[in-house]
C-alpha positions as CSV (number, residue, x, y, z in Angstrom):
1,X,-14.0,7.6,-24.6
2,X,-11.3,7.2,-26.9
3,X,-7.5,7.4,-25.8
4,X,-3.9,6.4,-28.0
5,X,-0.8,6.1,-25.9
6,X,1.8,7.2,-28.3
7,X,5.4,5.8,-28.3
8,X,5.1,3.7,-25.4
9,X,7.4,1.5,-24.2
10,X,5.7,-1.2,-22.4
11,X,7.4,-2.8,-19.0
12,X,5.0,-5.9,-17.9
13,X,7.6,-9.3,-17.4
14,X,4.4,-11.6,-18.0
15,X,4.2,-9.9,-21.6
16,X,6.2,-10.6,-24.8
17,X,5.6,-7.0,-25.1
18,X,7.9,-6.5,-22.5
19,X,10.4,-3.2,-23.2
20,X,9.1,-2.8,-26.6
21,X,7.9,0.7,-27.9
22,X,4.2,0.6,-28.7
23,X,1.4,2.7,-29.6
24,X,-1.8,1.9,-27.3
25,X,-5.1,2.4,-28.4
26,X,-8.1,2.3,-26.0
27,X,-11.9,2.6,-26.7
28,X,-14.9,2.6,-24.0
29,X,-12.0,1.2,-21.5
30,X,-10.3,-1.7,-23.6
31,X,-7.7,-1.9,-25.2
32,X,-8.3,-2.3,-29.1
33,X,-5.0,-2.1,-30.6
34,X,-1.8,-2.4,-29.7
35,X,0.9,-1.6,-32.7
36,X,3.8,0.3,-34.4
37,X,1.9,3.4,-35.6
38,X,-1.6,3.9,-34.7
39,X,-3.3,6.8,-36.2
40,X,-6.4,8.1,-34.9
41,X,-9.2,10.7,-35.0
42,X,-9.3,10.8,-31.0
43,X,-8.9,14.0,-29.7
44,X,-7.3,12.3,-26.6
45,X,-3.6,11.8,-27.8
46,X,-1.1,11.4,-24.5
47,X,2.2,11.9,-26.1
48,X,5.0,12.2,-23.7
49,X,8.7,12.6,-23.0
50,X,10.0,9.2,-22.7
51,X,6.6,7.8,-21.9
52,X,6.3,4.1,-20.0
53,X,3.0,1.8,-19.5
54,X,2.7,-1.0,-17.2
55,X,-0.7,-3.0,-15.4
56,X,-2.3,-0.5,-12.9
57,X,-0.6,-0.9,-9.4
58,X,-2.0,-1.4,-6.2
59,X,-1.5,-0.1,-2.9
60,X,-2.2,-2.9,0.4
61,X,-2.5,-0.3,3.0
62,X,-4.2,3.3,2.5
63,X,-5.7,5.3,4.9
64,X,-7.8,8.4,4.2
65,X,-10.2,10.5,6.9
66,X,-13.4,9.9,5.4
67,X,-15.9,9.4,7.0
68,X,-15.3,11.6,10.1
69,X,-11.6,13.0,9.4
70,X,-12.1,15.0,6.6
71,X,-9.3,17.4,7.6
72,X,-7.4,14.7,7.0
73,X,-8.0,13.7,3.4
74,X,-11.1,13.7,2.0
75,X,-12.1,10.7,-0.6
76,X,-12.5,12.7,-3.2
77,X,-8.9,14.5,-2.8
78,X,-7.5,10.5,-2.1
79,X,-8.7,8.9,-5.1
80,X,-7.4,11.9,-7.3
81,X,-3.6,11.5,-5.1
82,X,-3.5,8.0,-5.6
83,X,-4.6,7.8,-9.3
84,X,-2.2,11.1,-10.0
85,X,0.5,8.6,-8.7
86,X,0.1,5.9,-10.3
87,X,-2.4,3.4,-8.2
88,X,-5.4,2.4,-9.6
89,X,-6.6,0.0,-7.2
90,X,-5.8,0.6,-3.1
91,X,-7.1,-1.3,-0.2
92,X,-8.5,1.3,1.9
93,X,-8.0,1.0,6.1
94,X,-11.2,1.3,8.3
95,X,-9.8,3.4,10.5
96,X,-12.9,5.8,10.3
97,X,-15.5,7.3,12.2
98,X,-17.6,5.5,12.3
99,X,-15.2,2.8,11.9
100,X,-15.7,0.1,8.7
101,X,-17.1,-2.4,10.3
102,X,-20.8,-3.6,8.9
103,X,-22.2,-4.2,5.2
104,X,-23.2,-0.2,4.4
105,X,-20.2,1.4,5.5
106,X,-18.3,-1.0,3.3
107,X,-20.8,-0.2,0.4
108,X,-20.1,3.4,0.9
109,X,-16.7,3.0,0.4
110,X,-17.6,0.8,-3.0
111,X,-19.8,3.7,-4.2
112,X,-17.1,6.4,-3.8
113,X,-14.7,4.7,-6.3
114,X,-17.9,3.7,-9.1
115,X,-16.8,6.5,-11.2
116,X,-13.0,6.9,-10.5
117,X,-9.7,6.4,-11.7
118,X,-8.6,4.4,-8.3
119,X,-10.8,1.7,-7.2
120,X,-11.3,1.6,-3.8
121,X,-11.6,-2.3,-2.2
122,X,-12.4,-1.8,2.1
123,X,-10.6,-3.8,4.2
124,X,-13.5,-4.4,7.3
125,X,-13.0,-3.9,10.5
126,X,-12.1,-7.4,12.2
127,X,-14.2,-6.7,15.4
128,X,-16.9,-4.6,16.1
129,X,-15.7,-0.8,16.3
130,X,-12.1,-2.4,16.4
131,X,-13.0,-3.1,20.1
132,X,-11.0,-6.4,19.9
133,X,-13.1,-8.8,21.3
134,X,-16.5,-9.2,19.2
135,X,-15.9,-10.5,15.8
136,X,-17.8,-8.0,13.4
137,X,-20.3,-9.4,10.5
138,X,-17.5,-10.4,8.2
139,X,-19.7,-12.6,5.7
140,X,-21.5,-9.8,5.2
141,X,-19.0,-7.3,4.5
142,X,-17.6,-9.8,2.2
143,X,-20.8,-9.8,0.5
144,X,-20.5,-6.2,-0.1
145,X,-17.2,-6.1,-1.2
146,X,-14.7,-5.9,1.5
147,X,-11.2,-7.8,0.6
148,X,-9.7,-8.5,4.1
149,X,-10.4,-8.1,7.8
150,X,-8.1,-6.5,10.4
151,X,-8.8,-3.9,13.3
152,X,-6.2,-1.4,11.7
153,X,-2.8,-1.3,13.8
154,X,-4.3,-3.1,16.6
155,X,-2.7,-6.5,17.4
156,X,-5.3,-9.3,18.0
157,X,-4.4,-10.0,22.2
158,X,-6.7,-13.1,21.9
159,X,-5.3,-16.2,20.5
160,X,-8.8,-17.4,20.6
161,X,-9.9,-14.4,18.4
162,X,-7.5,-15.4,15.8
163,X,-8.0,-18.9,15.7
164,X,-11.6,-18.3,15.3
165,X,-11.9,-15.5,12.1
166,X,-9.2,-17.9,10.9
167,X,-11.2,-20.5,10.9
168,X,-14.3,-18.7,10.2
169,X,-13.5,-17.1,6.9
170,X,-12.0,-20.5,5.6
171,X,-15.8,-21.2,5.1
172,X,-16.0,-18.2,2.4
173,X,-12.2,-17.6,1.5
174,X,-11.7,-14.8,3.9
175,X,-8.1,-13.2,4.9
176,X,-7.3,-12.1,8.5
177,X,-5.0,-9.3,8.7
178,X,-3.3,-9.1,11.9
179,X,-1.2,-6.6,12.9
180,X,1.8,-8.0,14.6
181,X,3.2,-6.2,17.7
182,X,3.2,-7.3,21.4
183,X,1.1,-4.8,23.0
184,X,2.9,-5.2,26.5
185,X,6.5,-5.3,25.0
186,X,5.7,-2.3,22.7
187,X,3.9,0.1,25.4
188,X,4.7,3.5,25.0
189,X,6.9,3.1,22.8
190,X,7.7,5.9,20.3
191,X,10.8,4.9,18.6
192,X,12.9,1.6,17.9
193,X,14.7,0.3,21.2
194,X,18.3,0.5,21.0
195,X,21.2,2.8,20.4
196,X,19.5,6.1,18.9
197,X,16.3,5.4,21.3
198,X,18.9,5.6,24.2
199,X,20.7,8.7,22.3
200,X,17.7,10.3,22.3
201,X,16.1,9.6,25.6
202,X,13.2,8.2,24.0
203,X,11.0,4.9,25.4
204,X,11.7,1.9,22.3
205,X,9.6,-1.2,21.2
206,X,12.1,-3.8,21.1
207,X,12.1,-5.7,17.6
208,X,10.9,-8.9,19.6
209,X,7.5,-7.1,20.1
210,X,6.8,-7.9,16.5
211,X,8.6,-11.7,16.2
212,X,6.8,-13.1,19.5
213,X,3.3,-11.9,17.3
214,X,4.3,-13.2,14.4
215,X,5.3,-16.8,15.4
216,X,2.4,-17.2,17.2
217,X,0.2,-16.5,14.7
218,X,2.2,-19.0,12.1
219,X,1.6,-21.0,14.9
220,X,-2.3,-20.6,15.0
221,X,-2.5,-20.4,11.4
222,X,-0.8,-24.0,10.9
223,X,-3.8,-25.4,13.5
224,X,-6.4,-23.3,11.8
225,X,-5.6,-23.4,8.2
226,X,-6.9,-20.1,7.1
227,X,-5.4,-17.3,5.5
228,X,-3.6,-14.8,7.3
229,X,-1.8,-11.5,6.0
230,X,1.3,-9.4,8.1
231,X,1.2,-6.2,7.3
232,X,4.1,-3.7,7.9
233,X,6.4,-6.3,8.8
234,X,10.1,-4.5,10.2
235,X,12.9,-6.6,11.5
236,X,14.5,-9.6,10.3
237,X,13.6,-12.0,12.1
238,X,10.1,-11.3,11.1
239,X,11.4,-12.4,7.8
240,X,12.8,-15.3,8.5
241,X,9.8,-16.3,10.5
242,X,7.6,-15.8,7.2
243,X,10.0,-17.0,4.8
244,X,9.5,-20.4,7.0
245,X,6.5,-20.5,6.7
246,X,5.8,-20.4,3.2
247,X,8.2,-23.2,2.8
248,X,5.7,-24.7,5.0
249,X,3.0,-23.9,2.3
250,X,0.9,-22.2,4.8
251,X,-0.9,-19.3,3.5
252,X,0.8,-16.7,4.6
253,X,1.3,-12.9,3.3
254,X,3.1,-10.0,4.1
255,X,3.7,-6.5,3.1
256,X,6.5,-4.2,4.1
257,X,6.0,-0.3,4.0
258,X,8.4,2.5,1.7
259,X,9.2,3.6,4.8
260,X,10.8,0.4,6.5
261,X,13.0,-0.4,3.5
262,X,13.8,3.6,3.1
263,X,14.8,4.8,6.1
264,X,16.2,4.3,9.9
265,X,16.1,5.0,13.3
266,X,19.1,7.2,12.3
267,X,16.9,9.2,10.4
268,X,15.1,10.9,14.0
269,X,18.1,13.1,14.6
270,X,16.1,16.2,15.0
271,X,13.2,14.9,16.7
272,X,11.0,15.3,13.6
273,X,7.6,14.0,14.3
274,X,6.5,12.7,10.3
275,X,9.3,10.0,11.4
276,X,7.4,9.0,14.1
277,X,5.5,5.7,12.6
278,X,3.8,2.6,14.0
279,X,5.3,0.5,13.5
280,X,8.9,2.1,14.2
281,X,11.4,3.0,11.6
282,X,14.4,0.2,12.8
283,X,18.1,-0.5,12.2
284,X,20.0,-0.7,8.9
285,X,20.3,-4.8,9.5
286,X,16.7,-4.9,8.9
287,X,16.2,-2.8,6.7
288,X,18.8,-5.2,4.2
289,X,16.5,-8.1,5.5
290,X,13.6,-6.8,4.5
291,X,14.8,-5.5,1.1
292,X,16.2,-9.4,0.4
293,X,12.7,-10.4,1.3
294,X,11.0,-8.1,-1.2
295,X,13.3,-9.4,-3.9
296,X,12.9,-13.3,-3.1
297,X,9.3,-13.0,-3.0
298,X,8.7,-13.9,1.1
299,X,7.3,-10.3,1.1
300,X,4.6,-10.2,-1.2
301,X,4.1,-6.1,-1.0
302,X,5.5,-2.9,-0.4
303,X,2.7,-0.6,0.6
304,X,3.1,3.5,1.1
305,X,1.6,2.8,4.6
306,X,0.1,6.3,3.7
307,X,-1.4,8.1,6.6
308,X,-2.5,11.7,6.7
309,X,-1.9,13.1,9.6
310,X,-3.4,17.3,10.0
311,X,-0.2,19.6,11.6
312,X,-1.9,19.8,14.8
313,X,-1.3,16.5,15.9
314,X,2.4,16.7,14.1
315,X,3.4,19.8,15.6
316,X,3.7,18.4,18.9
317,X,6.4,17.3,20.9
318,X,7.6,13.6,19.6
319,X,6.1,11.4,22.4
320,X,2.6,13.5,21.5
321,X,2.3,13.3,17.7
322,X,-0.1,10.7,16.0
323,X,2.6,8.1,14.4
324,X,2.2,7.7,10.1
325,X,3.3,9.7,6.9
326,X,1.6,10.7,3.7
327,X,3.9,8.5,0.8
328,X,1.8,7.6,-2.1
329,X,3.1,10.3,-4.1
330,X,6.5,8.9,-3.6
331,X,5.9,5.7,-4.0
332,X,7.5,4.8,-7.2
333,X,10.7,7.7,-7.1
334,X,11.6,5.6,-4.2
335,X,11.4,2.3,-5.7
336,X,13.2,3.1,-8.2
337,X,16.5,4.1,-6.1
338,X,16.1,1.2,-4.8
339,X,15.3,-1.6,-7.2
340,X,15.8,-2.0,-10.9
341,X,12.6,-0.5,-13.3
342,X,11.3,-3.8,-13.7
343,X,11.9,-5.1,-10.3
344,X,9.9,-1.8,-8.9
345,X,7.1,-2.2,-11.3
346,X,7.0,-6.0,-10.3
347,X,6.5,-4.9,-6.7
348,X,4.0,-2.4,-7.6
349,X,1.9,-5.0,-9.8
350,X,2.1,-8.8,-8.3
351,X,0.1,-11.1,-6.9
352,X,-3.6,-8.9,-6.8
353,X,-5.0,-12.5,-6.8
354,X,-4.6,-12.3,-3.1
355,X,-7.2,-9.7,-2.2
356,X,-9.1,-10.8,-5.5
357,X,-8.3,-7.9,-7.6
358,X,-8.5,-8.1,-11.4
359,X,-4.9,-8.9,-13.0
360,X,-5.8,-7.5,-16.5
361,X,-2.9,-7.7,-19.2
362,X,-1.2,-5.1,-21.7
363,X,-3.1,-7.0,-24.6
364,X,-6.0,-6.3,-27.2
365,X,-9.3,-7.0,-25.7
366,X,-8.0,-6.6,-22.1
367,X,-9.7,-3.9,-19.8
368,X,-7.4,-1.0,-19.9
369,X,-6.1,-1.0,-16.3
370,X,-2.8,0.8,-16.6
371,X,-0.1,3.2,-15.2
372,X,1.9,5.9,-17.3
373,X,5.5,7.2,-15.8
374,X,8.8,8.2,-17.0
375,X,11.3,6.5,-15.1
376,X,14.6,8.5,-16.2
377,X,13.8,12.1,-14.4
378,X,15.5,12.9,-11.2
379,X,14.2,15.8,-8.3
380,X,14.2,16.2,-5.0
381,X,10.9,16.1,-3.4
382,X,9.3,19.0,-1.7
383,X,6.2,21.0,-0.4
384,X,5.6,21.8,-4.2
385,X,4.8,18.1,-5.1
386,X,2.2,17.3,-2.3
387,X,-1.1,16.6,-3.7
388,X,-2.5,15.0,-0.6
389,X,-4.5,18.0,1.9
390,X,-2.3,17.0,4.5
391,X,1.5,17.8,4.8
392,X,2.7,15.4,6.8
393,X,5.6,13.3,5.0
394,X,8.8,11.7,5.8
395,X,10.5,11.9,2.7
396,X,10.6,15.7,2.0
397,X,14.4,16.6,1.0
398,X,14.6,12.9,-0.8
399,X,16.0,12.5,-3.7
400,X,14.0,10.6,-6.4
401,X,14.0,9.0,-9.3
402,X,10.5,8.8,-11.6
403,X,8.0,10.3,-12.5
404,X,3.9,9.2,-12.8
405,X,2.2,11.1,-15.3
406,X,-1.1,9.5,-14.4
407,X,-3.0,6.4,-14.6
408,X,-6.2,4.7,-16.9
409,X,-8.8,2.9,-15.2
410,X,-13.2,2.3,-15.9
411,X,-12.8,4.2,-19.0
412,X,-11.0,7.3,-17.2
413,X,-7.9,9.0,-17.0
414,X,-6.3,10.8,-14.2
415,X,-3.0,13.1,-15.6
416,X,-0.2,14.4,-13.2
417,X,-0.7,17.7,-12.8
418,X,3.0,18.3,-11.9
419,X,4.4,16.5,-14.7
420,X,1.8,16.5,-17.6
């Protein structure tokens, strides 16, 4: 297949190319030329208003419903959301049934994404059916392509546990994800503890539930020198506890989600259950923190946290609904309120290294692994620009700024439908 990008200006900070207008020509899935004017017999010309290209981004933290929540969001219907906005790799959360947890059902996952857009990589199960106590194959799972290890949104209890898939996956270059949040200071809880949890008559997780986890699993990963990733991380002395120990040169990573550095525990004024989340939305102190944390680098990524949800389990009272929103189609509109164009796409492109994801460059010869947006166009999200099959998002009513018109990835390309 044979595609020319016309008239595209080109954001990538690691490029010379960087903010220069190009034409884009790709054939068979690499890029062959790159150039002023490229002219072409290609019947695949994408030619639009104020048209931007940067690497492919990636998502840390995706969750679907296939297999055994289909209601929720099929594969199929995932991988053509996430490509439509803008992702062409995501690290997909085993929160299944049957949960991800053995060498097949992380090949299944591998097989969906052969002929896609969006590449799925599975993150395994940590223990067996997430039970939290028997370590799951991971070697295996490794061996047929899963990225990282964590029992999704369940905190590890046992320090032993830890210290030994820490030390474990050293042998093979595995990473431990571990969910950090006290499960005894957190029980219950629906909402961040303080002020508007006190307002609202609703039971809070203090912000200590997630610093006490966090410091003692620096502390177990300085013993066991592994490699250990915090995802969702929320209050600021979280932060501080990371950015501490990377000075340290442990290897550490982190990710915070849109919603942590979008919106508060202000934001539950009305009780509406698609801003009930786990962890909880907290305080505008935090919310600064973790921003500064994004920009210096001691949070590696900023993941959509994207959870579908079906409205029978929303349209509940709030201490009933399932916590989590749908966000990957709002991904970018929100970074870009909130950081500069090249700071967002930054975010949305660094350090794939870490889950071992291809890093391919704007340049001839280089897979074409790319994202195609128009920053500049402002709307206010709604219904109308949903494209996952479930409903269920926090942001509705949020003003944005950027559009994706699509993404190119293993010789395909997935167009917007909404803006394209």
């Amino acid at each position: 297949m044979s595609i020319l990008l016309k008239g595209a200006t080109i954001v990538d900070n690691k490029s010379n190319l960087n903010f220069k207008i190009k034409d884009i020509l790709i054939k068979d899935g690499v890029i062959v030329d790159i150039a002023d004017n490229i002219k072409t017999k290609s019947k695949n010309i994408i030619d639009l208003k104020n048209l931007h290209v940067s690497r492919g981004w990636m998502d840390t933290s995706v969750s679907f419903g296939e297999p055994g929540y289909e209601e929720r969001e099929t594969i199929s219907n995932g991988l053509e959301t996430a490509a439509s906005s803008g992702f062409t790799s995501i690290l997909l959360n085993p929160n299944c049934d049957p949960i991800i947890d053995n060498h097949s059902s992380i090949e299944f996952l591998k097989r969906k994404s052969m002929d896609t857009t969006t590449q799925i990589y599975p993150i395994g199960s940590l223990t067996n059916n997430s039970n939290g106590k028997d370590l799951a194959p991971l070697y295996d799972m490794k061996v047929a392509g899963a990225v990282a290890y964590g029992d999704y949104k369940q905190s590890i209890n046992d320090s032993s546990l830890l210290k030994i898939s820490l030390e474990y996956t050293k042998t093979f270059g595995g990473r431990i994800i571990s969910f950090s949040q006290d499960e005894f200071l957190s029980e219950n809880g629906v909402i961040n503890e303080g002020i508007v949890s006190t307002q609202l008559g609703l039971k809070g997780v203090p912000p200590i539930s997630e610093s006490i986890s966090i410091f003692r699993d620096i502390e177990i990963l300085e013993y066991s020198n592994g490699k250990v990733h915090i995802p969702y991380v929320n209050t600021k002395k979280g932060v501080d506890l990371i950015r501490d120990a990377k000075k340290r040169n442990l290897d550490i990573t982190s990710s915070v989600s849109l919603a942590h550095i979008t919106l508060s525990d202000k934001d539950i004024i009305d009780f509406n259950t698609n801003l009930k989340l786990n962890p909880p939305l907290r305080d505008n102190s935090d919310i600064q923190a973790l921003k500064e944390g994004v920009i210096d680098g001691t949070i590696d990524f900023v993941t959509s946290m994207h959870e579908p949800i079906n409205d029978d389990f929303k349209k509940v009272v709030f201490d009933d609904a399932i916590p989590g929103t749908i966000a990957l189609e709002c991904v970018f509109g929100l970074l870009c309120n909130n950081f500069t164009l090249e700071k967002a796409i930054d975010i949305l492109t660094r350090r794939k290294d870490v889950f071992e994801i291809e890093d391919s460059p704007i340049e001839i010869g280089s897979k074409a692994d790319l994202t195609i947006f128009n920053p500049e166009v402002n709307y206010v999200f709604s219904e109308n620009h949903i494209l996952s099959s479930s409903n269920n998002c926090a942001y509705l009513d949020k003003n944005l700024k950027g559009i994706v018109y699509g993404a190119i990835n293993n010789n395909k390309a997935t167009l917007n439908k909404l803006w394209t």
